[in-house]
C-alpha positions as CSV (number, residue, x, y, z in Angstrom):
1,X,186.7,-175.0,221.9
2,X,186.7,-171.5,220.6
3,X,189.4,-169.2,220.2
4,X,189.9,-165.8,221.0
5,X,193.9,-165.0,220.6
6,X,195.2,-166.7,223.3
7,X,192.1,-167.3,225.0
8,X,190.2,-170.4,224.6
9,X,187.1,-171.0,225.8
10,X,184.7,-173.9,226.5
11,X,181.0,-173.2,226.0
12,X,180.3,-177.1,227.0
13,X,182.2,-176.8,230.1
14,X,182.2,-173.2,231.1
15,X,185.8,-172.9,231.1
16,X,188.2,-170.2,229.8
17,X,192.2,-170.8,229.3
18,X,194.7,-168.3,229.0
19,X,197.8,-169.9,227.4
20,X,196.6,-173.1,228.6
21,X,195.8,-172.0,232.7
22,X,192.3,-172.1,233.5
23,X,191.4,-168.8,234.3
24,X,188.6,-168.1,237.2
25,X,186.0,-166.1,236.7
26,X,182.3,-165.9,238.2
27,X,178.8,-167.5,236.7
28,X,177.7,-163.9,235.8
29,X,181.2,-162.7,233.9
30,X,180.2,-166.3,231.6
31,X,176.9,-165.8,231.1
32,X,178.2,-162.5,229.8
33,X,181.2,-164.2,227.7
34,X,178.1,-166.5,226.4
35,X,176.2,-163.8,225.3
36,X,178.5,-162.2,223.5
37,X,179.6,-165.3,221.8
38,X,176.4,-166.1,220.1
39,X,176.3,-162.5,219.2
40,X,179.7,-162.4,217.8
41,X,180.8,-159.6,215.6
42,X,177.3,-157.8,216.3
43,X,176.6,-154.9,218.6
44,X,174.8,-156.3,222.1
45,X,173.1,-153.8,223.7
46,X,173.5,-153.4,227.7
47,X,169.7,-154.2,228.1
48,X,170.1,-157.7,226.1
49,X,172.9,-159.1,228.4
50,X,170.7,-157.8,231.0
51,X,168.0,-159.3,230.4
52,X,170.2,-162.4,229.5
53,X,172.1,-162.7,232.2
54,X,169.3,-161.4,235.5
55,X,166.6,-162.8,233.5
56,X,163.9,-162.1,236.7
57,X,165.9,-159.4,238.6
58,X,166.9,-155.5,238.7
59,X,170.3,-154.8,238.1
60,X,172.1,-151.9,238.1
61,X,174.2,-150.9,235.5
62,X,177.6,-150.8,236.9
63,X,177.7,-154.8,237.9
64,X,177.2,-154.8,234.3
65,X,180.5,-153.3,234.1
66,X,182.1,-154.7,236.7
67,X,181.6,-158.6,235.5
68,X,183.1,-156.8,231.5
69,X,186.0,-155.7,233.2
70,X,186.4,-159.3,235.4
71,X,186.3,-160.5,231.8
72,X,188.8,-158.7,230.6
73,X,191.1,-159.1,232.7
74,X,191.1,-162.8,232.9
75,X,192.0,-162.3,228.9
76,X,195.0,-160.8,229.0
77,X,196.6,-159.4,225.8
78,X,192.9,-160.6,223.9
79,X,191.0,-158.2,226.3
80,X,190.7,-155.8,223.1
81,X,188.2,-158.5,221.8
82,X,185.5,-157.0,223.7
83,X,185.1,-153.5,222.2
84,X,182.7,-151.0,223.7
85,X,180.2,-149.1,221.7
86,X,179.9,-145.9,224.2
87,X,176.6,-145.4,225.1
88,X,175.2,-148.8,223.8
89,X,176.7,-151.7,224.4
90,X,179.6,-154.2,223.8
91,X,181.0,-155.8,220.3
92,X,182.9,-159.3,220.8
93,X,185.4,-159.6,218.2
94,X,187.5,-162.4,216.0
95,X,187.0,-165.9,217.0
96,X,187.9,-169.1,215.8
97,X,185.9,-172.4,215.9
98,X,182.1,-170.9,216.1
99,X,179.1,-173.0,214.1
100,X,178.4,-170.6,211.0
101,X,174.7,-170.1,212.7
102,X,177.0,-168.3,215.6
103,X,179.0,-166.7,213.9
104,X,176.9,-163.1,213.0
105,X,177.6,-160.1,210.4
106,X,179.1,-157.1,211.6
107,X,176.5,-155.0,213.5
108,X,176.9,-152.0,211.4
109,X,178.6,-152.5,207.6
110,X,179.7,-149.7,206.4
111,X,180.1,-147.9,208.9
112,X,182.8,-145.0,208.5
113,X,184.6,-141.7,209.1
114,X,184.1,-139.2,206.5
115,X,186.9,-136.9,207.5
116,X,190.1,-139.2,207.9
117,X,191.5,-139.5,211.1
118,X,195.1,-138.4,212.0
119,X,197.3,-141.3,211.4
120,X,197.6,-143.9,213.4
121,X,200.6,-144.3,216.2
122,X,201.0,-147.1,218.5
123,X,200.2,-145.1,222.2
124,X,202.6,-145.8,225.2
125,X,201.5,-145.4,228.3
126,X,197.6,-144.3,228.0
127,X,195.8,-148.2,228.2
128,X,194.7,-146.6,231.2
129,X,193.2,-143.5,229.9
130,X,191.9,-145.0,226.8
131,X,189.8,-147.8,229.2
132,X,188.7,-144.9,231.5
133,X,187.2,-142.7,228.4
134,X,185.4,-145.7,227.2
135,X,184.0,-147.1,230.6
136,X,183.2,-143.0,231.3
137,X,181.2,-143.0,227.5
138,X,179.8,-146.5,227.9
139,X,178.3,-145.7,231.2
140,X,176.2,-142.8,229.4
141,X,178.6,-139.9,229.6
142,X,177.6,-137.4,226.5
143,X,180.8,-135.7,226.1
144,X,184.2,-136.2,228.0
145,X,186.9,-133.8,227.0
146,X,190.8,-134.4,226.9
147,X,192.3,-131.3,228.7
148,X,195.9,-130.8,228.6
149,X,198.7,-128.6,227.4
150,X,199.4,-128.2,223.5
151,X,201.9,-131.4,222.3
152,X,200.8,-133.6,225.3
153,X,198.4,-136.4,222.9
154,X,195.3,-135.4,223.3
155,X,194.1,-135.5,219.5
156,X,196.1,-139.2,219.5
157,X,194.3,-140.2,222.4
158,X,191.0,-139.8,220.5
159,X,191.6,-140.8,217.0
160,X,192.9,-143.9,218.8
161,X,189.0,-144.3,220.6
162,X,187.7,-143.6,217.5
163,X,190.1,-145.8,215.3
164,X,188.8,-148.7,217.8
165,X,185.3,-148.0,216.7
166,X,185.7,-147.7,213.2
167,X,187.9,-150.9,213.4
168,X,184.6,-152.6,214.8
169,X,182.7,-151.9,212.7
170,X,180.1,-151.5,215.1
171,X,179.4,-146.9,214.8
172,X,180.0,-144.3,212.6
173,X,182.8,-142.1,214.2
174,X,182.2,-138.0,213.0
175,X,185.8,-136.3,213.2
176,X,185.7,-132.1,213.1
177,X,189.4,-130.5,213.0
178,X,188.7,-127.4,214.5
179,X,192.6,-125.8,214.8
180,X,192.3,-124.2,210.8
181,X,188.6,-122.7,211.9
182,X,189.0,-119.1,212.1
183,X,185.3,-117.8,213.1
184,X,182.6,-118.9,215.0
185,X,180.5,-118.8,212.0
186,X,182.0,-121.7,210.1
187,X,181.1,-124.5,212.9
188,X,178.0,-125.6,211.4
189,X,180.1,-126.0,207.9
190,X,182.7,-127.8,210.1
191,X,179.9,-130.5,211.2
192,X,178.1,-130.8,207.8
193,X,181.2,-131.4,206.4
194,X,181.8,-134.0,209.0
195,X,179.1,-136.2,208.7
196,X,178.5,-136.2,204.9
197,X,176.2,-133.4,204.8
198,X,175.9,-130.9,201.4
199,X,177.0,-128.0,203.0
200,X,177.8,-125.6,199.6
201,X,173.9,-124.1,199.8
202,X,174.7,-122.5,202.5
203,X,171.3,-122.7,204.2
204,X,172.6,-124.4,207.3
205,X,171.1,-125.1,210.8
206,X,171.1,-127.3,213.5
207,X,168.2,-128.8,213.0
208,X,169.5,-130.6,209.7
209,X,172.6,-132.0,211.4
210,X,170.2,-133.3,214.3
211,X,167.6,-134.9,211.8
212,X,171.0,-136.5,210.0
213,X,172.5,-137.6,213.2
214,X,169.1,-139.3,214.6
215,X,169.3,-141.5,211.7
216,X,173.0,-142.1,212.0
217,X,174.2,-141.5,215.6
218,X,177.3,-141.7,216.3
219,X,180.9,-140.8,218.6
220,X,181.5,-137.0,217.4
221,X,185.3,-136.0,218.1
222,X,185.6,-132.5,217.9
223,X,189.6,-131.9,217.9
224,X,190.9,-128.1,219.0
225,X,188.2,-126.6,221.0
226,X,190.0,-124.6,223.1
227,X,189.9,-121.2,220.6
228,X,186.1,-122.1,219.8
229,X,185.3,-122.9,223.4
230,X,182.2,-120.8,223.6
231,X,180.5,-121.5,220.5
232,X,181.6,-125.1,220.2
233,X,180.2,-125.3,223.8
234,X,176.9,-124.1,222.3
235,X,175.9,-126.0,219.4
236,X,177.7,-129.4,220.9
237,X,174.8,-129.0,223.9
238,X,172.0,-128.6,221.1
239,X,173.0,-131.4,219.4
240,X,173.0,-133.5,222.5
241,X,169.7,-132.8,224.0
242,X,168.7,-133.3,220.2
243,X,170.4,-136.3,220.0
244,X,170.8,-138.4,222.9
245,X,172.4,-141.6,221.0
246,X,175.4,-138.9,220.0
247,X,178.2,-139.4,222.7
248,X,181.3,-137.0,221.8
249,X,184.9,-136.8,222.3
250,X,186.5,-133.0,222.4
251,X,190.3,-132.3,222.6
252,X,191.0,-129.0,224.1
253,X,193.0,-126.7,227.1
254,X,190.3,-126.1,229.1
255,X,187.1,-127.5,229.8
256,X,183.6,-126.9,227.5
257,X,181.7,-126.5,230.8
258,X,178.3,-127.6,229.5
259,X,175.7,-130.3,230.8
260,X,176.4,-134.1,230.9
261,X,180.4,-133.4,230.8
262,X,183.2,-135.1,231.9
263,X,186.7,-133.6,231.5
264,X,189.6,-135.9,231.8
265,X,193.1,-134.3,232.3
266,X,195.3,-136.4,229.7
267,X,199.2,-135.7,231.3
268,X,202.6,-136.2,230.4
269,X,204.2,-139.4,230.2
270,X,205.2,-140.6,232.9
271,X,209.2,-140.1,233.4
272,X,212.3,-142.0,235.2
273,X,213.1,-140.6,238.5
274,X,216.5,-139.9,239.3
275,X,219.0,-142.3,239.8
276,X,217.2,-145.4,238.9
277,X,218.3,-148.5,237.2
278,X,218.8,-148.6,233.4
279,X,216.1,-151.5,233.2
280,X,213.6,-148.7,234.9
281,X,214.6,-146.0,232.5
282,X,213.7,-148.1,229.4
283,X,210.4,-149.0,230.7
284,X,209.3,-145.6,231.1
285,X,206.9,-144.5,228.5
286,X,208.8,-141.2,228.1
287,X,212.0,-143.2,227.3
288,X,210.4,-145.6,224.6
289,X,208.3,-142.7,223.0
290,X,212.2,-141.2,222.7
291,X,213.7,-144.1,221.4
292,X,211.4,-144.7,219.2
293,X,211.5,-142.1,217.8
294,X,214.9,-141.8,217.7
295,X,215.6,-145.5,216.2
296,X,212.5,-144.6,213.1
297,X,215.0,-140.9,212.0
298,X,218.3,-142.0,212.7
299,X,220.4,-144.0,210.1
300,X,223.0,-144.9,212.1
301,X,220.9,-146.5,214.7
302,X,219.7,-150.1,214.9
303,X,216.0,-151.0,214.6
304,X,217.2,-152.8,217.8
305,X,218.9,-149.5,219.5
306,X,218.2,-150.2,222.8
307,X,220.7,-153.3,222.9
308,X,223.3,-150.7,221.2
309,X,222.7,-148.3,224.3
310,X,225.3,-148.1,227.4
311,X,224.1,-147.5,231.1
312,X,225.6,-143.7,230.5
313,X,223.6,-143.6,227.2
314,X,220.5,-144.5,228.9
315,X,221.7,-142.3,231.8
316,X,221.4,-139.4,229.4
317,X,217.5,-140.6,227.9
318,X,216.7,-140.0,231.2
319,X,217.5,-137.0,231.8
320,X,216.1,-136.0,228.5
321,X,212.8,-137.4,229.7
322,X,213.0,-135.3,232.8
323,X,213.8,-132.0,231.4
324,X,211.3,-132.4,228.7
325,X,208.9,-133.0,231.4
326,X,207.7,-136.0,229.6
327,X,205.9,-134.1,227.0
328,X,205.2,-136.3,223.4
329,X,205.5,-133.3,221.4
330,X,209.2,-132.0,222.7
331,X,210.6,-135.7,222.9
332,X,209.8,-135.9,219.5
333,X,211.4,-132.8,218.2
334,X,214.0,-133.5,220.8
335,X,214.8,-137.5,219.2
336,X,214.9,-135.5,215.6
337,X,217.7,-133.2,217.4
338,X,219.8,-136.2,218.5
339,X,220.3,-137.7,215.3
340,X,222.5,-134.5,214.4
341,X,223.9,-134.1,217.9
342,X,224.1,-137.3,219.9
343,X,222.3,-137.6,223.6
344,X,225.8,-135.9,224.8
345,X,225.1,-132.9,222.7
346,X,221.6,-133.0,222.8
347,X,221.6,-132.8,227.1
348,X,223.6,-129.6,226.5
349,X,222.6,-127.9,224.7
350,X,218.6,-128.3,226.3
351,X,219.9,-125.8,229.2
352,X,219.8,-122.8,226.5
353,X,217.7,-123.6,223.7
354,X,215.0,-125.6,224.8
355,X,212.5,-123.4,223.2
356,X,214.5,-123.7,219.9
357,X,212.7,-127.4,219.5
358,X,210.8,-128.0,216.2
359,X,208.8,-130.6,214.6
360,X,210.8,-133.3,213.3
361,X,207.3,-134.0,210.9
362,X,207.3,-131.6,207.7
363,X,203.7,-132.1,207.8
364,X,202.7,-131.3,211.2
365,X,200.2,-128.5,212.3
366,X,201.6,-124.9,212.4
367,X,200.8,-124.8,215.8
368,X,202.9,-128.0,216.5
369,X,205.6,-127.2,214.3
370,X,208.0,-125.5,217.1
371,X,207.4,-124.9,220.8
372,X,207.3,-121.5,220.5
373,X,204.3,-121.6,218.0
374,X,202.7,-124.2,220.7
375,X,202.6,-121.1,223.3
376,X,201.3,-118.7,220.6
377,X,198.3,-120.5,220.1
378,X,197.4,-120.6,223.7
379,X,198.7,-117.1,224.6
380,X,196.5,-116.1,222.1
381,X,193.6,-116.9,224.1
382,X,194.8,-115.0,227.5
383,X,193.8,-111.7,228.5
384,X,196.4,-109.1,229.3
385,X,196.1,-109.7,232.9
386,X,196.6,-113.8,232.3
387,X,199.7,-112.7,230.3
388,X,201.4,-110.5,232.6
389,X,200.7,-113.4,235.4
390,X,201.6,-116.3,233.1
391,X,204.8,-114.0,232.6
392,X,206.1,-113.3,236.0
393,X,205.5,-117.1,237.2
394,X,208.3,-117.8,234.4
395,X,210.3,-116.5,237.1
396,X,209.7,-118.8,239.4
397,X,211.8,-122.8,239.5
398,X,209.8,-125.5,240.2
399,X,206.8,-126.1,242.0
400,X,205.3,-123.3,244.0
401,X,202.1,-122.4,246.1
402,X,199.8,-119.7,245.9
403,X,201.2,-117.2,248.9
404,X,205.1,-117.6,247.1
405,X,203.4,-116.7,243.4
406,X,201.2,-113.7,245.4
407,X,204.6,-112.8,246.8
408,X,206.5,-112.8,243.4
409,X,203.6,-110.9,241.9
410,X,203.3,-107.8,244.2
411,X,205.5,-105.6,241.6
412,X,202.8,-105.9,239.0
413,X,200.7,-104.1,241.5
414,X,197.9,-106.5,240.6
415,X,195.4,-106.9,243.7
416,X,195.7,-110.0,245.0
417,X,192.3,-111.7,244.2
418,X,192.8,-110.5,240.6
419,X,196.2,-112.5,240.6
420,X,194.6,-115.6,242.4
421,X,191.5,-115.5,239.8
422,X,194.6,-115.7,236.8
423,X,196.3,-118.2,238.4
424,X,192.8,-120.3,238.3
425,X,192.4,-120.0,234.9
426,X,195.9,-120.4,233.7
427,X,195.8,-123.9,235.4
428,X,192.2,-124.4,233.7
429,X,193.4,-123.5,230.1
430,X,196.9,-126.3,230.4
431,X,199.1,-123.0,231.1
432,X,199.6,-124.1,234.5
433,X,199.9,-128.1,235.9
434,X,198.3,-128.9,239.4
435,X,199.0,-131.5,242.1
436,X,197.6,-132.1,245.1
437,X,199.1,-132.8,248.7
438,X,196.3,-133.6,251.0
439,X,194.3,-130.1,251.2
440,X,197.2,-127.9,249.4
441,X,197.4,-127.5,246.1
442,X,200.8,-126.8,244.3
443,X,201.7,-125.5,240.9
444,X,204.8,-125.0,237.9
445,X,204.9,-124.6,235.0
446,X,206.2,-126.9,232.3
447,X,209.6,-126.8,231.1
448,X,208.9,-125.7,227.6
449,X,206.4,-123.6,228.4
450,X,209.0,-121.4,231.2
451,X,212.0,-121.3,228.6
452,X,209.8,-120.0,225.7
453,X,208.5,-117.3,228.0
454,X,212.1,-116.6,229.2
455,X,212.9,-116.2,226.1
456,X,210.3,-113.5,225.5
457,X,211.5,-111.7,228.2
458,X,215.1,-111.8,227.1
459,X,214.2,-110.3,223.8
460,X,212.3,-107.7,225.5
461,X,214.8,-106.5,227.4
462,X,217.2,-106.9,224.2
463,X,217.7,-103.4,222.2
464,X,215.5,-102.8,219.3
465,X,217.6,-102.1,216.0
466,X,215.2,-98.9,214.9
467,X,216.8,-99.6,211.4
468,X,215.6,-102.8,210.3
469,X,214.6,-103.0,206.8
470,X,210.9,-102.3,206.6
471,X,210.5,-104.8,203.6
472,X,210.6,-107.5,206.3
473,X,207.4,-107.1,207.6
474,X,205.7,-108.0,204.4
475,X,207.2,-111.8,205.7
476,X,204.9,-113.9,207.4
477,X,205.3,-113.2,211.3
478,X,207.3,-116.1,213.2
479,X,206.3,-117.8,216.4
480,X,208.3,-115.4,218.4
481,X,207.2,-112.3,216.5
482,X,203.9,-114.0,217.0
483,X,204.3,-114.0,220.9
484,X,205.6,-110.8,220.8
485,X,202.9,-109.0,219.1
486,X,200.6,-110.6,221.8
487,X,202.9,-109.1,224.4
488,X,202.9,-105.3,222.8
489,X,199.3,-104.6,221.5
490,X,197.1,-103.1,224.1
491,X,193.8,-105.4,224.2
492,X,190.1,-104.7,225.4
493,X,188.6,-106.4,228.0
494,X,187.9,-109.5,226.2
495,X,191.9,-109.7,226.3
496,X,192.0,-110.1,222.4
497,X,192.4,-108.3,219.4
498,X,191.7,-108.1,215.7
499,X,195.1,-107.6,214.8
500,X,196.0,-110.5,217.1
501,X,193.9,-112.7,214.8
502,X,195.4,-111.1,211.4
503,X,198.9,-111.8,213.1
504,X,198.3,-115.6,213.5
505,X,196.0,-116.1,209.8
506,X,198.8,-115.1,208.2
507,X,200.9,-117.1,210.4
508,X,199.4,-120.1,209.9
């Protein structure tokens, strides 16, 4: 018998328990499982356990997938043993009990990430997501990009994928921050620097990161497109056609839009509806993020806080998971809040200072360090037009169609196809959450998002104290003054501006 976790499996009799129930599965998925087995801890290629497995027939690809994910299900909890290798094949891990002819060196030693990945956290609530972008990559996909709004997990998502790899040992996995890239013309640096490359010559082309990555291909996650979008867009597409091994990852706002890719909305957790059961509450993914949280900055809670925690306590973590709309980022800055304030307090005081939030990490990203400073970074990417619309759909509670937003919009004096055209590409850059109802398509805005913008407005309409202290603007700008400066400088028709980008260096 060989072990596998909890799974054993019989070669001799073509059996596989789970926790001691014979589990059923088809010829096909064990001839698979076989395969793999006398391959284990190396890389199999698709075309081996085809060829295996339909020794005389053609077989498309997807029954290939289709018999892996019969397999993985019949494993349970071990169903991480079989790791994909996007775009090549599949790695069978662990094992107990194999002859030492079996049992095979890793397929690739050595492998490795030469910038670090963000630290590990243990994701709730994206198994789901994490299987689709690895079926999506496996079945050939070049590039699928994360899209979502700023704190919602996209860069964990992918440093999770790529964590997986690396954990395989099976390809080398390319990480390129992006966020801290000011210009267009320090990309290439950005992907020398990724892969290993000597990049201090200064003589840098494409070409040399293509010849580099056809002898080492490899996952690429490229983390922070969105302000890069264009060139990123470019040079990703040159390296692919170059490259056709390469499969990437990109996290951004808004799609790359180039060949061969796939763009996968990543959205907020998903949150307790009103009025349910405590038991339904805690199983939410919002609610343990929350607690988690919570229970890792708060002395005076229990490692075991959920047993501490009355039905009205729970109550109340609900609600907190509803306001915050599910949103990683704001749960987490909201847990560090209810250390101080208690999830009494903490409700409260979310009806007037949501956008008051910050990180509860000293070391997180400028751009993640306070909701407000989330906004910046993607306001900083609108045109003037985008801003005024983004602006006056603050205004608006809830979800809402296109005629009611036209409707609230007809002060601006904006024609109507010019606001219908924002409203498209608010919703493409994460500014803007969709759903769908049959042929109709509704929109609102995320909680966060609304109150910082409300905010903005108050402070407009606040009076200016013409006798401020001039010394003061030798500080660097907050997130607020950040947003605010956006708001007041006229912009060309790209919708940006240099001092815009002085603003925000000196910001960050």
């Amino acid at each position: 018998m060989i072990s596998l976790g909890q799974t054993m499996i019989s070669r001799e009799h073509r059996d596989v328990f789970k926790d001691g129930v014979a589990m059923r599965i088809g010829t096909r998925a064990f001839d698979i499982l076989d395969v793999l087995l006398r391959h284990q801890g190396q890389l199999v290629s698709k075309e081996t356990i085809l060829q295996s497995v339909w020794p005389d027939t053609v077989v498309e690809e997807n029954n290939l997938q289709v018999h892996i994910s019969a397999l993985r299900k019949a494993m349970g909890s071990d169903r991480e043993q079989i790791r994909t290798v996007p775009g090549r094949g599949y790695v069978l891990l662990g094992g107990e009990g194999l002859d030492p002819e079996t049992r095979a060196p890793s397929a690739l030693q050595g492998v490795s990430c030469h910038h670090r990945l963000p630290a590990r956290v243990a994701l709730l609530g994206r198994q789901a997501l994490l299987d689709e972008v690895s079926t999506t990559l496996a079945e050939g996909c070049a590039l699928v990009t994360l899209i979502g709004p700023g704190g919602v997990g996209k860069t964990a998502l992918a440093a999770e994928l790529g964590q997986t790899l690396l954990d395989a040992g099976t390809t080398p996995v390319y990480f390129v921050p992006l966020a801290q890239l000011q210009c267009a013309e320090l990309l290439l640096d950005a992907f020398y620097s990724a892969v290993g490359l000597d990049c201090s010559s200064g003589d840098l082309d494409a070409q040399g990161l293509i010849r580099h990555l056809q002898q080492q291909p490899g996952l690429i996650i490229l983390d922070n497109c969105e302000h890069l979008a264009e060139s990123v867009a470019g040079l990703l597409e040159v390296i692919l056609r170059g490259v056709p091994a390469v499969r990437a990852i990109a996290t951004s706002r808004e799609p790359l839009r180039i060949a061969g890719e796939r763009s996968l909305q990543v959205p907020p957790l998903d949150i307790p509806e009103l009025n349910t059961s405590p038991e339904i509450i805690l199983r939410s993914a919002a609610a343990q993020l929350f607690l988690r949280q919570w229970r890792a900055l708060d002395s005076h809670l229990p490692a075991d806080g959920d047993a501490q925690l009355d039905d009205y306590s729970v109550e109340l973590v609900g609600e907190i998971c509803r306001r915050l709309d599910g949103m990683p980022l704001a749960l987490e800055m909201a847990a560090a809040r209810a250390c101080i304030l208690g999830l009494y307090q903490l409700v409260a005081s979310l009806d007037g200072s949501l956008h008051m939030l910050s990180a509860s990490l000293r070391t997180a990203p400028p751009r993640q360090q306070t909701l407000q400073a989330s906004l910046a970074w993607s306001l900083r990417l609108l045109g003037r037009e985008e801003r005024t619309v983004l602006r006056r759909l603050a205004e608006l509670d809830g979800r809402f169609t296109l005629e009611r937003a036209c409707d609230a919009l007809q002060r601006t004096r904006l024609p109507r196809a010019c606001i219908m055209d924002c409203i498209v590409r608010l919703a493409t850059k994460s500014l803007l959450m969709v759903t769908a109802q049959g042929p109709f398509r509704f929109y609102r805005m995320l909680a966060a998002t609304r109150a910082c913008l409300l905010t903005l407005s108050a402070q407009d309409a606040a009076p200016v104290d013409v006798r401020a202290p001039r010394a003061q603007e030798c500080d660097p700008p907050s997130a607020l003054a950040t947003l605010q400066s956006i708001r007041a400088v006229p912009v060309g028709p790209d919708g940006y501006h240099a001092r815009h980008q002085r603003a925000l260096a000196v910001g960050r």
